[in-house]
C-alpha positions in Angstrom: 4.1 -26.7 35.9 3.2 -23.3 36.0 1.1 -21.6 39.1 -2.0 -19.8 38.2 -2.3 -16.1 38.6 -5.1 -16.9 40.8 -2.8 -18.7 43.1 0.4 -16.6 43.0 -2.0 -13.8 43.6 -3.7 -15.5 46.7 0.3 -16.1 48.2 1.6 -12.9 48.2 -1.6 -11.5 49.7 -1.6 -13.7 52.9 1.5 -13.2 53.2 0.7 -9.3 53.4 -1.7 -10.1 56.1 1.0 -11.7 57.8 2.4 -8.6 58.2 -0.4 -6.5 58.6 -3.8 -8.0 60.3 -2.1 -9.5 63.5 -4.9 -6.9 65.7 -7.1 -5.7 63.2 -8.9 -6.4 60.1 -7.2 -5.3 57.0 -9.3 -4.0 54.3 -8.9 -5.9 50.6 -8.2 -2.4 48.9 -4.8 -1.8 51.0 -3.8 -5.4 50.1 -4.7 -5.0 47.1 -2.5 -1.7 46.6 0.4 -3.0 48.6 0.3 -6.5 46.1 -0.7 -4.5 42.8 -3.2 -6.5 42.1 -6.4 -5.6 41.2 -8.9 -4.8 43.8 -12.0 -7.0 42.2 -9.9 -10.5 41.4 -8.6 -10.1 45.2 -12.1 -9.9 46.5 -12.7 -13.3 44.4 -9.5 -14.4 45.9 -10.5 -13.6 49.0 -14.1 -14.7 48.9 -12.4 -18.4 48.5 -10.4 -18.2 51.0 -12.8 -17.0 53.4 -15.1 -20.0 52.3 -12.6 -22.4 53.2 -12.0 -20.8 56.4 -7.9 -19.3 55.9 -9.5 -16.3 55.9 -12.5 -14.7 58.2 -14.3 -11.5 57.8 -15.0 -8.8 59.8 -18.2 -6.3 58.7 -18.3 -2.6 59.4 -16.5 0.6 58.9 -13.5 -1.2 60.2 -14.0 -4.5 58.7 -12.0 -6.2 56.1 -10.1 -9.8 56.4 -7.7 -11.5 59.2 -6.1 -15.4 59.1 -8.7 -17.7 60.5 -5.7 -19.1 62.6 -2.3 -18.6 63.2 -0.2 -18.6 59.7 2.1 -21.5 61.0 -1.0 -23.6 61.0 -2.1 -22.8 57.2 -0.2 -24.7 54.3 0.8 -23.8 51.3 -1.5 -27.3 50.1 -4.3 -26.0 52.0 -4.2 -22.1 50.3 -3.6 -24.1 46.6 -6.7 -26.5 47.3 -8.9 -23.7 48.4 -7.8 -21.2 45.3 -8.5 -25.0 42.9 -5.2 -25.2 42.0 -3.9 -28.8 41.2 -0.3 -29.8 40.7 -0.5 -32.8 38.0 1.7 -34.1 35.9 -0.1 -36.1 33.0 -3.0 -37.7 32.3 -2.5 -40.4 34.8 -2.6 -38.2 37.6 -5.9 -37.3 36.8 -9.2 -38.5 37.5 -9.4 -39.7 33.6 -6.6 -42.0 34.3 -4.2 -42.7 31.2 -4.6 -45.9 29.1 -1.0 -46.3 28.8 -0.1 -46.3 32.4 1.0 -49.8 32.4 3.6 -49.1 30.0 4.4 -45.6 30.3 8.0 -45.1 30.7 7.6 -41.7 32.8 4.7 -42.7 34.7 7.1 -43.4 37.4 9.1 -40.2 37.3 5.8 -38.3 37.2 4.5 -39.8 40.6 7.8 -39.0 42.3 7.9 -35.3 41.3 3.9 -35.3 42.1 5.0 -36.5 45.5 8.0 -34.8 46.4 6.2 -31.3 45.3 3.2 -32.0 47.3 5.6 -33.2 50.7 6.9 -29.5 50.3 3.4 -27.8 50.0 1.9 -29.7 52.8 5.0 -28.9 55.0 5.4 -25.4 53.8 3.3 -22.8 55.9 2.5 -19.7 55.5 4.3 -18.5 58.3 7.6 -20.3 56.6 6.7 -17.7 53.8 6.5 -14.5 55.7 9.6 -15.5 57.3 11.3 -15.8 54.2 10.3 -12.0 53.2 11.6 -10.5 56.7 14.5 -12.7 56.0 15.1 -11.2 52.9 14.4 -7.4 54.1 16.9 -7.7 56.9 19.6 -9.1 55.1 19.8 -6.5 52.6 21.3 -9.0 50.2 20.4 -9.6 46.7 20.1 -13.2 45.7 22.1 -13.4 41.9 19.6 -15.6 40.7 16.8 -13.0 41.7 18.4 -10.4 40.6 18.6 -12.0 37.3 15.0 -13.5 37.1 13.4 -9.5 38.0 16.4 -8.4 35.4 14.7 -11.0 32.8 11.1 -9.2 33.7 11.6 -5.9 33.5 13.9 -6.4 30.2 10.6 -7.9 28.8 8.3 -5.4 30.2 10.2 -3.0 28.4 9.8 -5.1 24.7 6.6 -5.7 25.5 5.7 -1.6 26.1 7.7 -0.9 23.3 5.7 -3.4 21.3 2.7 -1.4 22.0 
């Protein structure tokens, strides 16, 4: 399973407003800048968000967006339903169904990933995420296995520049 770009993008910008729109409105073009992503799929971002009431905004010359409530009180499941992203593993953990349920040998495994991924996202808040970051920032330590998965993207960045 693979996160849409919709929803990665939707993560990392609450958790900038974490950081940044504990008094004030912050405006989708800083976020935007801070996240590098691009200003008009953020608004769309945001625009959910707001619907589904994470997110509220504030009109005027110094409007822009603020948490709806306190980040320990939005999940990770609540961000991911809002932004339409699913977490399913095969057909029979779709509406559809699956004709072979009954004798599917992973049908089993399936469910038990499906419900040990959605225990973490419903436990996980946003606030757990911002935490991690300032973690991260003040211990100035560099995880090996990040290292090696930014290492792995910009190694590809490059092909894929050179490619062009």
């Amino acid at each position: 399973m693979k996160l849409t770009t919709t929803t990665r993008y939707g993560l990392m910008a609450l958790s900038d407003l974490c950081a940044h729109s504990e008094t004030e409105p912050v405006c989708v073009n800083e976020v935007a800048s801070r996240q590098n992503i691009p200003v008009n799929y953020l608004e769309r971002i945001f625009a959910k968000l707001r619907r589904a009431e994470i997110l509220t905004s504030v009109r005027g010359a110094q409007g822009g967006f603020k948490l709806a409530k306190p980040a320990e009180k939005i999940t990770i499941s609540e961000i991911m339903n809002a932004l339409g992203e699913n977490v399913i593993f095969g057909n029979c953990q779709t509406e559809n169904g699956c004709e072979n349920a009954n004798l599917c040998p992973t049908f089993e495994l399936w469910r038990r990933v499906k419900n040990s991924i959605d225990e973490i996202l419903n436990t996980t808040t946003l606030a757990d995420l911002f935490n991690t970051k300032i973690a991260l920032l003040e211990k100035n330590f560099i995880d090996p296995e990040r290292q090696n998965v930014r290492e792995k993207a910009l190694l590809n960045k490059k092909i894929q520049e050179g490619i062009k």
